[in-house]
C-alpha positions in Angstrom: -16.4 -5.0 4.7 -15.7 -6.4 1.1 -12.7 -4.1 -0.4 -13.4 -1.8 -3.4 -11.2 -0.7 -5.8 -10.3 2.8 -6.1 -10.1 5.2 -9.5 -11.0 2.0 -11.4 -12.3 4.0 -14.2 -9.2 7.0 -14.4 -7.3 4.2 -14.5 -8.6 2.2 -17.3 -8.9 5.9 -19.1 -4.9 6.7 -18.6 -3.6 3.2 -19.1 -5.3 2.9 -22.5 -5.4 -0.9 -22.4 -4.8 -2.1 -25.7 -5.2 -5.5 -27.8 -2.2 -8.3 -27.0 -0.6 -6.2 -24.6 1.5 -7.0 -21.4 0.4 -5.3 -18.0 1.4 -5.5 -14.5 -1.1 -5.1 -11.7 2.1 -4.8 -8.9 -0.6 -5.3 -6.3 -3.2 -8.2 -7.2 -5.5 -7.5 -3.5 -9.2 -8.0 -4.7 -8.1 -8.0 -8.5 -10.8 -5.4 -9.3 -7.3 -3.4 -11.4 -6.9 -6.5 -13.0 -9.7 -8.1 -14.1 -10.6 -3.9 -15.8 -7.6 -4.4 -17.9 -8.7 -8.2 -19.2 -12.1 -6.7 -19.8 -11.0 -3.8 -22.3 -9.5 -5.4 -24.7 -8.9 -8.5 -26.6 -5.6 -11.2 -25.9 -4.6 -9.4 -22.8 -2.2 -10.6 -20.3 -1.9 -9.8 -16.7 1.2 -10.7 -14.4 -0.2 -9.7 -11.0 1.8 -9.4 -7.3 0.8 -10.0 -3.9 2.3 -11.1 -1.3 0.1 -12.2 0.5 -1.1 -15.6 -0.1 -4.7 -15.4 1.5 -5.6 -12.9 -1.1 -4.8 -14.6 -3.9 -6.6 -17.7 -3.0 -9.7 -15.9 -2.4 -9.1 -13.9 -5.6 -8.5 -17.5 -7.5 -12.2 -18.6 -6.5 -14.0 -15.7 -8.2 -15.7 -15.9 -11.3 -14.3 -13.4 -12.6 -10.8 -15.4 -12.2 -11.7 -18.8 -13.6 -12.9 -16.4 -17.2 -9.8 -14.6 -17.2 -7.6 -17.7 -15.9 -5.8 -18.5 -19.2 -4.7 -14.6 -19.1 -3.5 -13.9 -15.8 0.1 -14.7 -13.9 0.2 -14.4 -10.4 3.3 -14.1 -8.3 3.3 -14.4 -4.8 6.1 -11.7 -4.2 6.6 -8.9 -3.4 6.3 -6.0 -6.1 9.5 -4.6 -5.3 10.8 -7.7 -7.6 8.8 -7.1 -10.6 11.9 -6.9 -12.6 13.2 -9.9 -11.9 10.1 -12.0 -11.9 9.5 -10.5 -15.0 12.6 -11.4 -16.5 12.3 -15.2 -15.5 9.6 -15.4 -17.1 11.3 -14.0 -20.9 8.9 -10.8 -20.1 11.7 -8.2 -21.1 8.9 -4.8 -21.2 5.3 -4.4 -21.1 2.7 -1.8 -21.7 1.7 -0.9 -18.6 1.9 -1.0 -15.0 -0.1 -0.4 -12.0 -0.4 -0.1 -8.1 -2.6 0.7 -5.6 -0.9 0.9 -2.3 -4.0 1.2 0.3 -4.1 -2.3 1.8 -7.8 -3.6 1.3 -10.3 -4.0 3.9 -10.0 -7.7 3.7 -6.7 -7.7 4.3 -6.7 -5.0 7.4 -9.2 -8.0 9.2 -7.3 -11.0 8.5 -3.8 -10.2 8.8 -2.9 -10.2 12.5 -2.2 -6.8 14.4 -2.8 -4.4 11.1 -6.4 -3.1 12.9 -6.4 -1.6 16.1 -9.7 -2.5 16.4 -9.1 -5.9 16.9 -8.1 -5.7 20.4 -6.8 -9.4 21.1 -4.8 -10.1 17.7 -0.9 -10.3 18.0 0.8 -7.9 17.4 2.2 -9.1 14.2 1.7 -7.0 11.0 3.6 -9.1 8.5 2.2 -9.4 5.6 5.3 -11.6 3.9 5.3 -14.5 6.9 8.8 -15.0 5.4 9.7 -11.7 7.7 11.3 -12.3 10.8 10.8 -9.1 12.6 6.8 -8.4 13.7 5.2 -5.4 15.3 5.9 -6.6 18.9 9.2 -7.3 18.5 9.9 -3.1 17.3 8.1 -2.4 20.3 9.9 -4.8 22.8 13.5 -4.3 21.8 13.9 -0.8 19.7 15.9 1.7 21.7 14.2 5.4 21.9 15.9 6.8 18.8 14.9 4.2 16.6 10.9 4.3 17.8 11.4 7.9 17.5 12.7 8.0 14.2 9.9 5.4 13.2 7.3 7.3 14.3 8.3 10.5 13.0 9.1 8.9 9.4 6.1 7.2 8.8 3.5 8.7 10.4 4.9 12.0 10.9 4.9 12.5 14.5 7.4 15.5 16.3 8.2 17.2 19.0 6.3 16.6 22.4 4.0 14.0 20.8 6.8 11.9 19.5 8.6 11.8 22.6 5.3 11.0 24.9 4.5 8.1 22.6 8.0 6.6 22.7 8.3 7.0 26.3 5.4 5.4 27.0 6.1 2.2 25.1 9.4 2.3 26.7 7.4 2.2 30.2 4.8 -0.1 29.3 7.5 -2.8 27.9 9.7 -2.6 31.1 6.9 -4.2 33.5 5.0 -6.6 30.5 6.0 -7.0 26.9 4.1 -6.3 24.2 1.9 -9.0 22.7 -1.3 -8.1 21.9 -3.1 -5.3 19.9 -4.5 -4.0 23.3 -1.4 -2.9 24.7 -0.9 -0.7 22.0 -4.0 0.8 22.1 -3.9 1.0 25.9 -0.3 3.2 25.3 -1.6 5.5 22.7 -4.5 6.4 25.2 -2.1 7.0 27.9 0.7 8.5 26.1 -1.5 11.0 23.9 -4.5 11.3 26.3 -6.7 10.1 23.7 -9.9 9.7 25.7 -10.0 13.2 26.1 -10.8 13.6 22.5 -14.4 13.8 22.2 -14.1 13.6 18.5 -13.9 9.5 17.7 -13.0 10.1 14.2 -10.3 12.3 15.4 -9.0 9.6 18.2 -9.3 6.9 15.2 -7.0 9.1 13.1 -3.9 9.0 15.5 -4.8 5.3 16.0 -4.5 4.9 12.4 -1.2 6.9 12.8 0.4 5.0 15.0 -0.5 1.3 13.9 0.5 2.4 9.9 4.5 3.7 11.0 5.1 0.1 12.9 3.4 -1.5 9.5 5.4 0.5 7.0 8.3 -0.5 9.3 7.7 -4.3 9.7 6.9 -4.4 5.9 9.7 -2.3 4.5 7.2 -0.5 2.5 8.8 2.5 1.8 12.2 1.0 0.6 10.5 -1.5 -1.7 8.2 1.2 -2.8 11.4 2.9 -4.1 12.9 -0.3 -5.8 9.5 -0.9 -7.3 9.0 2.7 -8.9 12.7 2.3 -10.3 12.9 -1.4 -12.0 9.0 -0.7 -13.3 10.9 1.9 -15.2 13.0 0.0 -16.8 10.4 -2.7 -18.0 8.4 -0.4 -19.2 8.3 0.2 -23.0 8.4 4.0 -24.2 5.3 5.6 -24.6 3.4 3.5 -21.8 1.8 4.4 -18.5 2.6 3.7 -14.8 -0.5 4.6 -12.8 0.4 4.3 -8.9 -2.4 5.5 -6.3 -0.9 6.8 -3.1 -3.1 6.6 0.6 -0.3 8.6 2.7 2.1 11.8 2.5 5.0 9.1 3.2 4.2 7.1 -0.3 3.3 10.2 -1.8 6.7 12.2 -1.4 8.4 8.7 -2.6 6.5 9.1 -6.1 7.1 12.8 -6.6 10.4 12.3 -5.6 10.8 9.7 -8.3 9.5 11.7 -10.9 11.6 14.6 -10.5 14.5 12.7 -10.2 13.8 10.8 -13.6 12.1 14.5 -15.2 13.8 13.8 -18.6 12.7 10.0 -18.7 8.8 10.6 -17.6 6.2 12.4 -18.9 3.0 13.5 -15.7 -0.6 12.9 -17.6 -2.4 13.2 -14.2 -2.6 16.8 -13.3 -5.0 18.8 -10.8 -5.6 22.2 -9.3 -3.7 20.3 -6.4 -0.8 19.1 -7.9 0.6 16.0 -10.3 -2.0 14.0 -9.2 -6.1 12.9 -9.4 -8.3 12.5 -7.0 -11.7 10.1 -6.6 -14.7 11.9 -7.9 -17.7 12.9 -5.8 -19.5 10.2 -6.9 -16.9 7.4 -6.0 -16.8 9.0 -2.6 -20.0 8.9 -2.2 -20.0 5.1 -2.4 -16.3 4.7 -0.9 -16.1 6.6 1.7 -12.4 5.0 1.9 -11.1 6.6 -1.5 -10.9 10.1 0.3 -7.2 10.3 0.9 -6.5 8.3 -2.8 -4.4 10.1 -5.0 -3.6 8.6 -8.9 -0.4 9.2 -10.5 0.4 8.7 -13.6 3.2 9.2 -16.0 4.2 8.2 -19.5 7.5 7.2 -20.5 9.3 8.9 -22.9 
């Protein structure tokens, strides 16, 4: 399944893309953010992030690319280092910044372990090949506080279902390490009774769980998340937009946490009936049946 951007249009609407400016799409994936931002106005430049290397490749052979090529730097890093990459490159502030942290569709099939549909990948998860630790190796050698606190930090499971789920792994890996994405899957059945759930959507939703807490954890996700939302600050000029679009309560709490803490420095344009944030519209949902659980922030700075 080909990924589609999410909120394109409440983006482009907050970000106000102007002539000659300076953006940064932190996370390039399918560069449907980035190639919006080229198309709206005149002399634009782009210095986009990914790190992972397939993705930019395939974004590189588009069309759309080879028009825009002229206007668009790409990094293969991480986006927690946009300050510094900026800075190497004598790009002291720009006008804008964005990031959409679901990880695309592509991406969920080719990087090893991310699915739990694909049974007989390794367990890997590493998006960065540069990181040492993989999935697998949290399962084989993390001692029962740490998958605990994993599991409860990133995918928010407590009490009895934490513990289950823990002691399962730590059964399963004391006869046959972990390896492949089957044994996962073959614990979480076990461990939380999952074939008793005649609801697939609902057994696909603690799947989900389980596999995104050893991702954000192999990835560091949430810490570069917080470096990220702190140095885009600083390159951002005053009175221009961050627009980041959240998938999970984890990221979520990381943003709102951020703007409270910098209240006096941020202005919050995206507002709902919900809270700071907006949602995809009936009609994008309608099409993208993934967009459900996207949330756009945005603030100014002031």
């Amino acid at each position: 399944m080909k990924h589609i951007s999410v909120l394109k249009d409440e983006i482009i609407h907050f970000l106000q893309v102007k002539d000659n400016g300076l953006y940064v799409d932190a996370t390039l994936g399918g560069g449907g953010h980035t190639i919006d931002m080229l198309s709206k106005a005149k002399n634009v430049h782009v210095y986009a992030f990914d790190v992972d290397v397939n993705s930019i490749n395939e974004f590189k052979e588009r069309s759309e690319y080879k028009n825009f090529s002229n206007q668009i730097t790409i990094f293969n890093e991480n986006f927690s280092n946009i300050k510094n990459t900026l800075h190497q490159q004598n790009i002291m502030y720009v006008d804008g910044v964005i990031a959409d942290l679901g990880w695309s569709s592509d991406q969920l099939e080719s990087i090893p372990g991310l699915s739990y549909q694909q049974l007989d990948q390794d367990l890997d998860m590493r998006f960065d090949k540069s990181l040492f630790v993989q999935a697998k190796d949290i399962l084989n050698t993390a001692g029962k506080d740490e998958l605990s606190q994993i599991f409860y930090l990133y995918a928010d499971f407590r009490g009895n279902e934490n513990q289950k789920l823990v002691d399962a792994i730590r059964k399963f890996r004391s006869n046959k390490l972990f390896a492949k994405v089957k044994d996962l899957v073959q614990v979480c059945d076990s461990a939380l009774n999952l074939k008793r759930i005649q609801s697939k959507s609902r057994r696909h939703t603690v799947y989900s769980r389980v596999f995104q807490a050893l991702r954000v954890r192999v990835n560091n996700e949430y810490e570069n998340l917080k470096r990220f939302l702190v140095d885009s600050l600083e390159v951002l000029k005053i009175n221009s937009r961050m627009c980041i679009i959240t998938f999970q309560s984890g990221e979520e709490k990381i943003v709102l946490d951020f703007i409270k803490r910098n209240q006096n420095s941020l202005k919050i344009l995206s507002q709902c009936s919900d809270g700071n944030f907006v949602r995809p519209s009936i009609e994008e949902l309608t099409k993208n049946l993934r967009s459900r659980s996207a949330k756009l922030f945005v603030v100014e700075k002031v």
